[in-house]
Every structure is written in structure tokens, then in C-alpha cells.
OpenMM code with the backbone's topology and positions (N, CA, C; nanometers):
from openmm import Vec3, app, unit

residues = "UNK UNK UNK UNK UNK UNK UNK UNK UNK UNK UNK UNK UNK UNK UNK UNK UNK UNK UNK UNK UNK UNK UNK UNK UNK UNK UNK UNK UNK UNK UNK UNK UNK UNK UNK UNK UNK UNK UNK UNK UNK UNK UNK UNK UNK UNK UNK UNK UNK UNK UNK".split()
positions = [
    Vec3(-0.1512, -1.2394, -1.0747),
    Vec3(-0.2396, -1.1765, -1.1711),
    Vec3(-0.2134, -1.0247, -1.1690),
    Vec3(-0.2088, -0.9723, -1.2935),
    Vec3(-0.1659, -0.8344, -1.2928),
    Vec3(-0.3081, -0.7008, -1.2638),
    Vec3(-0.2520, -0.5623, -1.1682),
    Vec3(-0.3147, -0.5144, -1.1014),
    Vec3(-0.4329, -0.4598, -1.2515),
    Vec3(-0.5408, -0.4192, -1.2427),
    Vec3(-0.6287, -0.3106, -1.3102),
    Vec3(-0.5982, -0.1640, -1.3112),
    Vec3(-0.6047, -0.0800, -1.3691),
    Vec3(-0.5786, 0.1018, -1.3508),
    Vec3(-0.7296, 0.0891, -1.3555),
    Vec3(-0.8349, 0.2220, -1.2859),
    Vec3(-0.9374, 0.2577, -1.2607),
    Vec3(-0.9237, 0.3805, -1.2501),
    Vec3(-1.0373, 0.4700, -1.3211),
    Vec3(-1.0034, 0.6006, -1.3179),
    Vec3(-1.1778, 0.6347, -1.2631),
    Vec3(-1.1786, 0.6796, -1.1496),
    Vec3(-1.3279, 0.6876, -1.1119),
    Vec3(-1.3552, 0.7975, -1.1042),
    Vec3(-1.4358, 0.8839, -1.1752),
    Vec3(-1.5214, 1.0338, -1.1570),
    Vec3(-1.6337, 1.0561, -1.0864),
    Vec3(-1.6687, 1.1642, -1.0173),
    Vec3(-1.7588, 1.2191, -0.9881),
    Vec3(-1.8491, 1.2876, -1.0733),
    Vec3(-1.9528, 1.2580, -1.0882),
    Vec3(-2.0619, 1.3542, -1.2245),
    Vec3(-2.1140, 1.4521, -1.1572),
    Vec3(-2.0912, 1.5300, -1.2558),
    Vec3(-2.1715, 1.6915, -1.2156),
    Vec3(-2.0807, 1.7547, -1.1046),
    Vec3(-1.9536, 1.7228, -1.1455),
    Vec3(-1.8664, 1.8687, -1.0418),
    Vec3(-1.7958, 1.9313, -1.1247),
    Vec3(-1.7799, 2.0654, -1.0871),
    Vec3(-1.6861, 2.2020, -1.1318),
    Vec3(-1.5778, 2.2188, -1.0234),
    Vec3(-1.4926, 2.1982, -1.0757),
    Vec3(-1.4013, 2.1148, -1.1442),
    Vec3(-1.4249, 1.9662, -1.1419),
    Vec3(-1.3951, 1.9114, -1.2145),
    Vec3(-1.3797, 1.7868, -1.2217),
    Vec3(-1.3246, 1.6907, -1.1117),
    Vec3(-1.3797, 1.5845, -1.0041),
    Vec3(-1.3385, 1.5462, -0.9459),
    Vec3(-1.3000, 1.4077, -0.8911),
    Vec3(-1.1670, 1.3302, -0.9536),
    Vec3(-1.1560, 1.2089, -0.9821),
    Vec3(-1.0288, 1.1640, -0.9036),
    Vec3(-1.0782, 1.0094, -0.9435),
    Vec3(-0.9139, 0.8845, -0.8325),
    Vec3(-0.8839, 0.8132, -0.9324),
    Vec3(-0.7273, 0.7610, -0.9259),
    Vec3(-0.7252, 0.6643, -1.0299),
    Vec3(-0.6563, 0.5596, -0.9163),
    Vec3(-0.7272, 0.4962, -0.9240),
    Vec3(-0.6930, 0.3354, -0.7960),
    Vec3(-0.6082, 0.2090, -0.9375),
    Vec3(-0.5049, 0.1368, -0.8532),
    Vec3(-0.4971, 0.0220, -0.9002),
    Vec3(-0.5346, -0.0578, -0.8129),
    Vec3(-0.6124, -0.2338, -0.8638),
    Vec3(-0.6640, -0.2942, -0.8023),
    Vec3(-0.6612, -0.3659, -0.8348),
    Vec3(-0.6217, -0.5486, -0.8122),
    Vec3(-0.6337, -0.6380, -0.8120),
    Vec3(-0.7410, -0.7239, -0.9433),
    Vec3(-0.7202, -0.7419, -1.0472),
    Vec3(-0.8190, -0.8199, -1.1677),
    Vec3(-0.9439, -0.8949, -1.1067),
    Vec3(-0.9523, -0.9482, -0.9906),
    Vec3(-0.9973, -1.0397, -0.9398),
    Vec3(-1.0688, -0.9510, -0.7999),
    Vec3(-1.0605, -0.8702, -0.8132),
    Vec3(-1.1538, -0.7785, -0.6823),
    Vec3(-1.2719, -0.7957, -0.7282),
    Vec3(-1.3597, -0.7863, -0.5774),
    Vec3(-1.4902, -0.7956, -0.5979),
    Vec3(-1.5903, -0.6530, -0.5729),
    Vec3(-1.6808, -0.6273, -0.6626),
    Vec3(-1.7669, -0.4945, -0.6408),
    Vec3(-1.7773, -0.4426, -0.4864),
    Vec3(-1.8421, -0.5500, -0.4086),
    Vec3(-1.8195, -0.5351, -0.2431),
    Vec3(-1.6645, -0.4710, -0.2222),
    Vec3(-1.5652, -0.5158, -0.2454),
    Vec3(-1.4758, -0.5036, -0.1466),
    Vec3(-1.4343, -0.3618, -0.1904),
    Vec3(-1.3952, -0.3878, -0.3534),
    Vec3(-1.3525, -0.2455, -0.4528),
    Vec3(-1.4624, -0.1506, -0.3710),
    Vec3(-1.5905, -0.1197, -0.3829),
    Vec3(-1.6629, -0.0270, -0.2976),
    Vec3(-1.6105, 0.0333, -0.1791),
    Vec3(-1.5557, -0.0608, -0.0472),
    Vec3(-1.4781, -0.0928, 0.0273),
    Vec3(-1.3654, 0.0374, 0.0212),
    Vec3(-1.3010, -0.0159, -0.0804),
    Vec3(-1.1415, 0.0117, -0.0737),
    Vec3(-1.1435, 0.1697, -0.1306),
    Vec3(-1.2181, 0.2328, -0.2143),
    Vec3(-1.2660, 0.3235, -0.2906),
    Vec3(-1.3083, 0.4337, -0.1658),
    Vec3(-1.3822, 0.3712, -0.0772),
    Vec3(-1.4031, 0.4926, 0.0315),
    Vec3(-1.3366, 0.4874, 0.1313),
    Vec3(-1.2536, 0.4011, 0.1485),
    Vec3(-1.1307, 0.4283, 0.2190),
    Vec3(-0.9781, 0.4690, 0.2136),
    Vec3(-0.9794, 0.4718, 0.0830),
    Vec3(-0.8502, 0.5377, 0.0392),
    Vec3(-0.8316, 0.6883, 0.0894),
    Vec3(-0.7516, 0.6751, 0.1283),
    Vec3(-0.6580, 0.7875, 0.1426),
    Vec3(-0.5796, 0.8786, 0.0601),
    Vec3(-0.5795, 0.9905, 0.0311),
    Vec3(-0.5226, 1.0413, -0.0951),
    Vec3(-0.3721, 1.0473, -0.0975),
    Vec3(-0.3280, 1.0134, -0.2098),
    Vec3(-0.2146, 1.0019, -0.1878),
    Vec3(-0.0886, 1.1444, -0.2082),
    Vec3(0.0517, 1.1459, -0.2275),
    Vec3(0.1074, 1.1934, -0.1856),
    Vec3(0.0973, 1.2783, -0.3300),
    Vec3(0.0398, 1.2150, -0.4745),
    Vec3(0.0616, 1.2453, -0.5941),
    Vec3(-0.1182, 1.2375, -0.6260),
    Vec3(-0.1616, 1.3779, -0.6764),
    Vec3(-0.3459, 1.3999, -0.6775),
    Vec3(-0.3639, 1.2788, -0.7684),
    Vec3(-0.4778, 1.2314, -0.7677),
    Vec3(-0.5428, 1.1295, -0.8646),
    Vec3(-0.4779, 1.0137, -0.8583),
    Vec3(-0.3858, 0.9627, -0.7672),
    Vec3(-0.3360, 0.8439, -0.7598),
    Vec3(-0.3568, 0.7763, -0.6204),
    Vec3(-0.4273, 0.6528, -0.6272),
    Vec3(-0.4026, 0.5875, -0.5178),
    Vec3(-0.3834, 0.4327, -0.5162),
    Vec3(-0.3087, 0.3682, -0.4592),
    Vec3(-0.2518, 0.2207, -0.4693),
    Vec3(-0.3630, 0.1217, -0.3608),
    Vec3(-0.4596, 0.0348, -0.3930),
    Vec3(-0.4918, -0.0486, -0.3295),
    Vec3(-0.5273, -0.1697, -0.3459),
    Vec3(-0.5244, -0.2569, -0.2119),
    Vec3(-0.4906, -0.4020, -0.2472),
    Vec3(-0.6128, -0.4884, -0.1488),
] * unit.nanometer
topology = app.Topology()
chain = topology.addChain("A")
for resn in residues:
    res = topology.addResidue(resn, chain)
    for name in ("N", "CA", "C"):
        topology.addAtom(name, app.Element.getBySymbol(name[0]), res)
């Protein structure tokens, strides 16, 4: 099954402060929650790969 793009913001920051995760079609709110505060930033801003 092919991954999702997610582009998640923070409201109410100067500057603007956002992730764009790919994730699994079939993830669940629990785990995505999960995976979202454990990401690690990656090597490229606003991108992070998780599974």
C-alpha cells in the first residue's frame, strides 16, 4: 500500500513551524501520534521518513 505525504503545522508561531512525514495509508492515530514525536529531524528541514 502506498506511503501518505503529511504536512503538520504548529498554530500561532513566528515563523512558521512545520514537518512533512511520510506514513503508511493504514497507520493508526495512536501510533502516527507516536511516530510524530519521535522523529528526528532530518538531514533536509521539513522532511522526515517514517514507518
Amino acid at each position: 500500500m502506498p506511503d501518505t505525504r503529511l504536512r503538520i503545522e504548529l498554530l500561532d508561531t513566528q515563523p512558521l513551524v512545520w514537518r512533512r512525514m511520510l506514513v503508511p495509508q493504514q497507520i493508526s492515530l495512536h501510533r502516527l501520534l507516536k511516530v510524530h514525536i519521535a522523529a528526528p529531524a532530518s538531514s533536509v528541514p521539513g522532511h522526515a521518513r517514517c514507518g
